[in-house]
N, C-alpha and C positions, 0 to 999 in steps of 0.2 A: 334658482341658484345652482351653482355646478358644485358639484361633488370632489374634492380634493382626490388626488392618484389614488392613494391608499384606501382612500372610504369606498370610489367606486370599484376596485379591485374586491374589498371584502364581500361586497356588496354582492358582485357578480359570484365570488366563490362560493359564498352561501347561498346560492338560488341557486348553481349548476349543482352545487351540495346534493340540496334538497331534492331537484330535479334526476340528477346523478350521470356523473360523467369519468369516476375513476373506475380504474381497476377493472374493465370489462373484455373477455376474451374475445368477443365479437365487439365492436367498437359502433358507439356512435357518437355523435361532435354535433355540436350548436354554430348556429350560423346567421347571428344577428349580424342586422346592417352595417354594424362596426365593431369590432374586436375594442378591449380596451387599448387606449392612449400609448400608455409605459408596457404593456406585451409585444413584445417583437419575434419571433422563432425561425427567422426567414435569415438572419447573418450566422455569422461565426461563433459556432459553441464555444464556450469557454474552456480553456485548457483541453483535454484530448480523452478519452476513455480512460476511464479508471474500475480499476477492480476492486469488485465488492462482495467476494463471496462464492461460494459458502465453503471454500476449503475443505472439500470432505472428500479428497479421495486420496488414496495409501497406494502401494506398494511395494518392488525393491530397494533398500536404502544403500546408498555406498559413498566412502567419504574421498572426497579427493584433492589434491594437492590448490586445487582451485571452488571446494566448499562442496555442498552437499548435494547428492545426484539423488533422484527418485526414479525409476522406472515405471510406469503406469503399463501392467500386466498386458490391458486388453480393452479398445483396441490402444495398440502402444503409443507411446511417447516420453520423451526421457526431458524430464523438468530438473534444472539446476539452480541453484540459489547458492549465491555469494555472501548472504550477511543471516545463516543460520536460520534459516527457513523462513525469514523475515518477508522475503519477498522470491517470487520464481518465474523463470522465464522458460517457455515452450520449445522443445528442437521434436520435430516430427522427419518424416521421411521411412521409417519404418513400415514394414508391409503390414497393413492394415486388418487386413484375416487372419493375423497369425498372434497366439497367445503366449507371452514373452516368459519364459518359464526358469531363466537362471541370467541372473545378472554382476558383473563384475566392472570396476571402475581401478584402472592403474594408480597406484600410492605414490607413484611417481612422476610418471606423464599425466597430466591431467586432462589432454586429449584425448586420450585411448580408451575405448571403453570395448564390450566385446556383450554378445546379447545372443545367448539362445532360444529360438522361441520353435513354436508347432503350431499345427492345426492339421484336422483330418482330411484322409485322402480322400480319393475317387473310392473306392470302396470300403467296408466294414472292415476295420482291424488293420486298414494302412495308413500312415500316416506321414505328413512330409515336415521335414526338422530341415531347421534354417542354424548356421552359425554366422550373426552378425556382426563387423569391425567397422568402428568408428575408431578415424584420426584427427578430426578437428572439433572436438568433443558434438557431437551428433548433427551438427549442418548435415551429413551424409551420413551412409553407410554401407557398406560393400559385403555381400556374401561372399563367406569365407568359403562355404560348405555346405552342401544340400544333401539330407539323409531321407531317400523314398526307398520303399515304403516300410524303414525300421523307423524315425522319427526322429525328435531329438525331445526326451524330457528331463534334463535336469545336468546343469555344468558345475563343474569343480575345477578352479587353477591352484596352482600354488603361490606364495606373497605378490610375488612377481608379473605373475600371467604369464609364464613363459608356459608352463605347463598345461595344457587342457584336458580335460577331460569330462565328454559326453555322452550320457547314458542312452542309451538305441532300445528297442524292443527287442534284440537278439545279440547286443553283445556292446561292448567299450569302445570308443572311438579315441584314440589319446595322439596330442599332437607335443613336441618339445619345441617349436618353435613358435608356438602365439598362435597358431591354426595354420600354418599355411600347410606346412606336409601330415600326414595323419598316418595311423597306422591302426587296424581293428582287432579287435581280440572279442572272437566268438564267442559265444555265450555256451557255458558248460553246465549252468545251473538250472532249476528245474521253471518252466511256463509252460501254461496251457491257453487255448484259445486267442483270445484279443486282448487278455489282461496288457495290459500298461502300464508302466509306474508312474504315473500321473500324480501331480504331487510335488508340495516342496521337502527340502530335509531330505531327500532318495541317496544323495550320494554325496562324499566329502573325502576329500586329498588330504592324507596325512606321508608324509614323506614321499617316498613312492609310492605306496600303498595306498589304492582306493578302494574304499567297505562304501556298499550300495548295501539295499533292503529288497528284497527281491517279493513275485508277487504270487497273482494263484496258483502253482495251486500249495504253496511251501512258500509261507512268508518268512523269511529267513535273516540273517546279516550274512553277507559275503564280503570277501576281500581278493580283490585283485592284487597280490605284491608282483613289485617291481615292472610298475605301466608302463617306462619310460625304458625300459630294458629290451633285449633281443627277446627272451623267452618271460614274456609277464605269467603267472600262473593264477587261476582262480583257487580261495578254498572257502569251505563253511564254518565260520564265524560264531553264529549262535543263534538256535533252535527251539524254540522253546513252546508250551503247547499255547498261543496264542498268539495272534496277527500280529508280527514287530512292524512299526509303521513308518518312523523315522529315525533317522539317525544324525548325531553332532559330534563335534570332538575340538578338542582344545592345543591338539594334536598330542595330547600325551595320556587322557584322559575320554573316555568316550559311555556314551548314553545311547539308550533306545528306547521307545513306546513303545510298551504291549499294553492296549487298551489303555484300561487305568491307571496303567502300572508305567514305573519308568525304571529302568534296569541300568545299571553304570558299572564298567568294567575299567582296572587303575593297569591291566597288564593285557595291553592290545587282545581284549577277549578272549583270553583263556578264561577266567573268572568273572562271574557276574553276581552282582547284589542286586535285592532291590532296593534302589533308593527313593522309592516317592509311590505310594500307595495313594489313589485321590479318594477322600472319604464318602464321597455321594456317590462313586462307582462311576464318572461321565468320562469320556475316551482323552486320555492326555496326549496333548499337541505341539508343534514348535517347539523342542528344543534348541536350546542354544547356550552360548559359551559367551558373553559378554562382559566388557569390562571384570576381568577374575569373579565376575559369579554366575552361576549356574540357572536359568529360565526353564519353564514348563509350563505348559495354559492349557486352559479348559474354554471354551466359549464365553464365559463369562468372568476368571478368575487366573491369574497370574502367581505361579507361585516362585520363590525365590532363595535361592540356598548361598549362601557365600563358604561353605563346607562343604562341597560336593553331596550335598543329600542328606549333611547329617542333622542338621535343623532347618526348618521352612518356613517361609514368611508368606504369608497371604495377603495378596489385594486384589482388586476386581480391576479388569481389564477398562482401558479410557471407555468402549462403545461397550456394552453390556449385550450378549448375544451376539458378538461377530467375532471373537476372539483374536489373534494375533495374525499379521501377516510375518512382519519381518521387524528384528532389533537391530540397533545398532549403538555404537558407542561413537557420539561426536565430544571430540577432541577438546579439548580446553583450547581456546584459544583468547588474544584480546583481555584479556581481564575476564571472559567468560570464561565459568567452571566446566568440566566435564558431564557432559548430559548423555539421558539412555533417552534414544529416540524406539518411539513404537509407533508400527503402523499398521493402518487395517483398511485391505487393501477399498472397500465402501464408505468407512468413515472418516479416514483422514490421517494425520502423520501428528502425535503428540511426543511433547518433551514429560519425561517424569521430574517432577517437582519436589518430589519423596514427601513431607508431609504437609506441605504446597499444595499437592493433587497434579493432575496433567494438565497441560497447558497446548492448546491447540494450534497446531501453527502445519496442517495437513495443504494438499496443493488444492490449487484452484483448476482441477482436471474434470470435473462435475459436466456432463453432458444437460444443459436443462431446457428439458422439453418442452415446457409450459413455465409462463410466466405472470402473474397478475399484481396488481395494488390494490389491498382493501384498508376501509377507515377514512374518516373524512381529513380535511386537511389538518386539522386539529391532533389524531392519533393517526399514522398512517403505516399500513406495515407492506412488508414485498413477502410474496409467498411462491416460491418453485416449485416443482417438479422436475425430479432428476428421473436418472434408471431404473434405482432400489427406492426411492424416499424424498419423502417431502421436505423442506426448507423453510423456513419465516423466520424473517428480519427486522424489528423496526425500520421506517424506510430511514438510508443514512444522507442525513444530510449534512454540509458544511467538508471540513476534511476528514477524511477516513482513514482512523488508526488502522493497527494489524489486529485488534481484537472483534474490530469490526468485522472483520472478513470471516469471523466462524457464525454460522446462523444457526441458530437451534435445529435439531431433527428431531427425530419420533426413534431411537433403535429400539427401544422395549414393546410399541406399538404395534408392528404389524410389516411387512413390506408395501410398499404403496409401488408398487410395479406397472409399465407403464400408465402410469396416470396422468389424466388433462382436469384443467381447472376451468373455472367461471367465475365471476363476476355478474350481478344485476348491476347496472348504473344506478337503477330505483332501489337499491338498498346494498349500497357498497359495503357494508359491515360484515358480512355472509360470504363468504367463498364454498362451492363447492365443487367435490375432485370425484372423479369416478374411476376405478382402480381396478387392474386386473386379480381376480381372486382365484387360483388356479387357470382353470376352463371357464369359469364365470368372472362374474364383475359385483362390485359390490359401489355405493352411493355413498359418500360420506359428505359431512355439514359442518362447517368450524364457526362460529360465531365471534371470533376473539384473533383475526387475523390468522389463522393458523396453527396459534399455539395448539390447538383440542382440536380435535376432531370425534364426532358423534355418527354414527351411521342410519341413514337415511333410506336403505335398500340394502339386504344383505343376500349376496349367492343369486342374481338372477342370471337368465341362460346367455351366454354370449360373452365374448372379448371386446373391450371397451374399444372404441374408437373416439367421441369426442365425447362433451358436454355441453352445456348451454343455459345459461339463466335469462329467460327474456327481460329486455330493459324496459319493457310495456306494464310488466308486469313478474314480478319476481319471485312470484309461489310456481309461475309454469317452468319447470324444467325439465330439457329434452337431452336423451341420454341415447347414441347410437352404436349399435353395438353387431360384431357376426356372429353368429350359433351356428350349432349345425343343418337347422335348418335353412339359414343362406339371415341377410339381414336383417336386423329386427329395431324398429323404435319407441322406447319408453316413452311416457309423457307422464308425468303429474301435475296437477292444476292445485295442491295447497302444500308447497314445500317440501315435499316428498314423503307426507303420511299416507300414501294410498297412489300408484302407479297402474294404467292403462297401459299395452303392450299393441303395436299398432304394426299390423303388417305395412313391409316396403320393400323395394325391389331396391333401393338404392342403401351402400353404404357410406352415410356421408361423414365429412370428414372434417368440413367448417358449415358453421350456422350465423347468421345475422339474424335480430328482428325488428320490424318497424317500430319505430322510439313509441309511435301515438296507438299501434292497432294491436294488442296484443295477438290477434288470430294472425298477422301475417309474420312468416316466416321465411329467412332468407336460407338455402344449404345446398352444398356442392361436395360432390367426389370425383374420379376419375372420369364420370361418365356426363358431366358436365352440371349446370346450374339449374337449380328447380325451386321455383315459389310454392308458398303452400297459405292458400286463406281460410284455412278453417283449425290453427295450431298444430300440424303437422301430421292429421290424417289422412288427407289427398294432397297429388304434387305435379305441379304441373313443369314442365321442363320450358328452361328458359332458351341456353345455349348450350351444345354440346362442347364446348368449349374446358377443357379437364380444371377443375377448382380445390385448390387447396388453402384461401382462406376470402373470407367476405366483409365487408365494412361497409353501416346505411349510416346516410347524414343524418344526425339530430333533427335541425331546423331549416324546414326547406330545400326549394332545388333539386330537389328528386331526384340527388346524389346519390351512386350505390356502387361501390369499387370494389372489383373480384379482380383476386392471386391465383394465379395457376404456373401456366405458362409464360409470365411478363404480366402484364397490369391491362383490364378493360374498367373503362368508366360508361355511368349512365349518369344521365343528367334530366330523365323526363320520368322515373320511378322506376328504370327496368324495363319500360318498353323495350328498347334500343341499348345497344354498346359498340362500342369504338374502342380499338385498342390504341392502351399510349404508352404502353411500353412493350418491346418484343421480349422473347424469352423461348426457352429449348424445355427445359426441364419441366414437367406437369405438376411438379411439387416447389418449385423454388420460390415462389413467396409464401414465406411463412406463416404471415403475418401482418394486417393491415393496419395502423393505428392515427387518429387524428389529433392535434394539437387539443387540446381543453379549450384557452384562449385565443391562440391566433389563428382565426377559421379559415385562413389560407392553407396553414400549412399539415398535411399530412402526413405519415411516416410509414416505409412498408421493407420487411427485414428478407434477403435470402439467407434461404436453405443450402443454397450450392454455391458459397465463397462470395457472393456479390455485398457484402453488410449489410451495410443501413441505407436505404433509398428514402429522399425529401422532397417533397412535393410541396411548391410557395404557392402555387394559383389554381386551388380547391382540386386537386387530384388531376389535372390537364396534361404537365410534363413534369419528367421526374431525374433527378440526377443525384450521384453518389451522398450522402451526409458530409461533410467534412471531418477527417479527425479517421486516425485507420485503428481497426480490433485486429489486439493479436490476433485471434480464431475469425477471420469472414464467413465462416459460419452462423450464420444465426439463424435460429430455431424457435425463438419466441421474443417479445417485448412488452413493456408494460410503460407507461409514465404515471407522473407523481399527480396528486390534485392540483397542482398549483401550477403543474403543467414546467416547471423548470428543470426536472430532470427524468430524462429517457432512461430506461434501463433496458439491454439487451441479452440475453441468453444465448449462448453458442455450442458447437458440436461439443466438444470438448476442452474446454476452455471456461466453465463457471459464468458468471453474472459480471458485465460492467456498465457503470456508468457513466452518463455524457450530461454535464449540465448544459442546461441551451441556452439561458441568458442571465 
């Protein structure tokens, strides 16, 4: 008797289940005589990439006559949103090594935007400062201004932007026409060495007058009057015996950090009070002047004055441990109330709710380097790897609200710094991340999709480079890492209560293992493709061919598809390969992944702009996905159990999704 669609679909899903086909960072795919009936993956995805996450990343906020602009510090890009951070769209074009350090958006044009950024020079203590002008709100952007080797950290306009002013390691830059003519005013005030004023809060325009915070060796408040004049002059401000850090103003009222302390003077700095002693003694941070009240934060706590300091309100910041990047006051608009947006430039961009709590609506700017699926089709979650931190999502199916889009983190936990994940197929419920721990690396084990993580190896020698859970067998996990002694490989044989340390000459970089043999082992780096049949203690070199990721077929056909350069397939176990796709770059597939059910189709993501590549007839030729990523960048992938929907990772650009049928 034949099996109705549905019964033979569950039927198959609980045996690939049990057998295991989600969530694995080195992939392998089943390849019975026939795929089922109603599985198809070879037409047209459904609707087109959709974004899913995980919105965690902050930086400068500015409001503009056309809605809300973000800045993304580093590397940059200026994300805009039209319906209150509801939803955002990418303008890149920015020089990519430079760290964007003062941002301003026109109240009026809402094309015009202006972006100063830095990064350091050719030698120690020089550095080179960009002033950047956008006029068709960031399609482009044209340098206004190049400052070597004084720099440029930190800008102040007036309402308008006509004014600018930008601070140099040796003196003021100030321009009265929007940057195009400039004029400098030498630095009179005291530095030593390479100090910098590195930093937000350094300098702020109040009429003419510009008060900067100067640095070692005499942390100071200074004021430049009249920048905009023939004869601007410097004087000194206020003195006091501890480090003043930053500085705010309201333009009539003005604040400073000393350490703990926050100082407020009502008569342009002749007099100062304290107004904010922090009771644990921790360095107060980010002043600012918003919506008529008074901010100051701690890494972990927000304090709040609508008196200029004379009462304070306490609440803990959205991310606990990463304190504030930038405030802002978005407008009432629409039948929407006036909201105080906070952001932090690693976790994201929240609205305060006031006894609400905050509500997460940060950009989808997340670089994610690693990407997996654990849980069987029944519970299934998606779990990332970003920069700073890990991610897990229940996997989203159906339509995707905007509260979908914030995935849990870990900030109280720990930094998960460049970290890669795993997946066993034989026991998808298990994820494991190996993470850089200073100079070392450390082993962690989440049992529960992500939410937890437990540590499995702590502090061994080396910077992480991959991970690996065999789908043979899912207590072996290989962990490959550089020390200073040159490369080294971990192994554990019972889930990582007790690791073996295995000299190798090779740093690999992607791992495959044979579905049936647990001792064989597939792994590649630069230096090309090497088998190992004894679980990764000797290695025998396949192809010098440069490898940056590997995929074995499940069943049969003695399938074995290496990323490097373009795409090689074997089709008799690795004896042989043949290339079937060309390629330049030694790192541009990211990522190899195969359908669950339809054993035609395979999937393989670039690293250098190419998206998503589909392969219908078992990995042979291959052509673009249908359906285009903002970001063609991608950096990692994952699919669901049930095989209907792809999920892809990109440079910078967060998590989206493609349903496939």
């Amino acid at each position: 008797m034949k099996l109705r669609s549905i019964t033979k679909r569950m039927f198959v899903l609980g045996l690939l289940t049990v057998l295991g086909t989600t969530g694995a960072t080195s992939a392998a795919t089943a390849e019975p005589l026939s795929s089922p009936t109603d599985v198809n993956a070879t037409g047209l995805p459904r609707g087109g990439w959709e974004p899913v996450g995980p919105n965690s990343i902050g930086g400068l906020l500015a409001v503009s006559p056309a809605g809300l602009a973000m800045m993304q510090p580093g590397p940059p890009a200026l994300w805009l949103s039209g319906d209150r951070g509801g939803s955002w769209t990418a303008r890149r074009g920015l020089p990519e090594d430079t760290s964007i350090q003062g941002f301003f958006a026109d109240p009026v044009n809402p094309d015009r935007m202006l972006a100063v950024g830095n990064k350091p020079g050719y030698q120690i203590g020089e550095w080179r400062g960009l002033l950047l002008s956008t006029t068709d709100r960031g399609q482009t952007w044209e340098t206004l201004r190049e400052w070597y080797p004084d720099g440029a950290f930190g800008m102040a306009t007036d309402p308008a932007g006509r004014v600018v002013v930008v601070q140099n390691l040796d003196s003021l830059s100030v321009s009265t026409d929007g940057g195009v003519n400039w004029n400098d005013v030498p630095r009179t005030w005291p530095r030593e060495g390479i100090a910098a004023p590195v930093g937000a809060l350094k300098l702020t325009l109040v009429g003419d007058d510009a008060y900067f915070t100067t640095v070692y060796p005499e942390y100071s408040l200074w004021v430049v009057r009249g920048v905009s004049g023939k004869e601007p002059r410097a004087e000194l401000v206020h003195r006091v015996n501890g480090e003043i850090g930053q500085v705010a103003s309201d333009g009539k009222r003005f604040v400073v950090t000393v350490g703990p302390e926050l100082h407020g003077s009502t008569d342009g700095g002749k007099t100062w009070t304290v107004l904010r002693r922090e009771p644990g003694g921790q360095p107060l941070r980010e002043p600012r002047f918003v919506g008529g009240r008074l901010y100051v934060s701690t890494y972990n706590d927000i304090d709040v004055s609508t008196d200029f300091g004379r009462t304070w309100t306490r609440k803990p910041v959205p991310a606990p441990g990463e304190g504030v990047t930038d405030l802002i006051e978005l407008p009432a608009a629409a039948g929407k109330p006036a909201t105080t947006l906070i952001s932090s430039v690693y976790r994201g961009v929240y609205a305060d709710g006031g006894k609400n709590g905050y509500q997460q609506i940060g950009v989808p700017g997340e670089s994610i380097r690693d990407l997996v699926t654990s849980g069987n089709i029944l519970r299934e979650n998606v779990v990332a790897a970003g920069v700073q931190e890990i991610y897990n999502t229940p996997l989203p199916r159906g339509k995707i609200a905007a509260a979908d889009r914030a995935w849990q983190s870990h900030p109280t936990d720990r930094l998960h710094e460049d970290a890669r994940l795993s997946v066993s197929p034989s026991r998808p419920d298990v994820v494991w991340q190996v993470t850089r721990n200073g100079f070392s690396l450390d082993v962690l084990r989440s049992g529960d999709g992500g939410r937890t993580w437990q540590f499995a190896a702590k502090a061994k020698e080396g910077l992480p480079r991959t991970i690996f859970a065999h789908p043979a067998d899912p207590d072996r996990i290989l962990v490959s890492a550089f020390a200073p002694s040159g490369y080294v490989l971990y192994r554990s044989d019972n889930a990582g209560k007790t690791w073996e340390k295995l000299a190798t000459d090779n740093g690999f970089i992607a791992f495959a293992g044979d579905p049936w043999n647990k001792n064989r082992v597939w792994g590649g780096d630069s230096g090309g493709l090497f088998r190992s049949d004894d679980g990764g203690k000797t290695w025998t070199r396949v192809s010098d061919e440069p490898v940056s990721s590997i995929s074995v077929s499940r069943w049969g056909g003695g399938r074995v598809l290496v990323g490097g350069a373009g795409l090689l397939l074997s089709e008799d176990n690795g004896r042989t390969f043949r290339r079937v796709r060309d390629g330049e770059d030694p790192r541009e597939i990211s990522r190899i992944l195969p359908h669950p059910f339809d054993f035609r189709v395979w999937f393989a993501s670039s690293a250098t702009g190419g998206g998503v590549l589909r392969s219908t007839d078992f990995g042979r030729t291959w052509s673009p996905l249908p359906g285009a990523l903002p970001d063609s960048r991608v950096l990692s992938m994952a699919i669901s159990a049930d095989g209907r929907y792809l999920f892809a990772g990109t440079a910078q650009s967060g998590a989206y999704r493609l349903t496939l049928y």
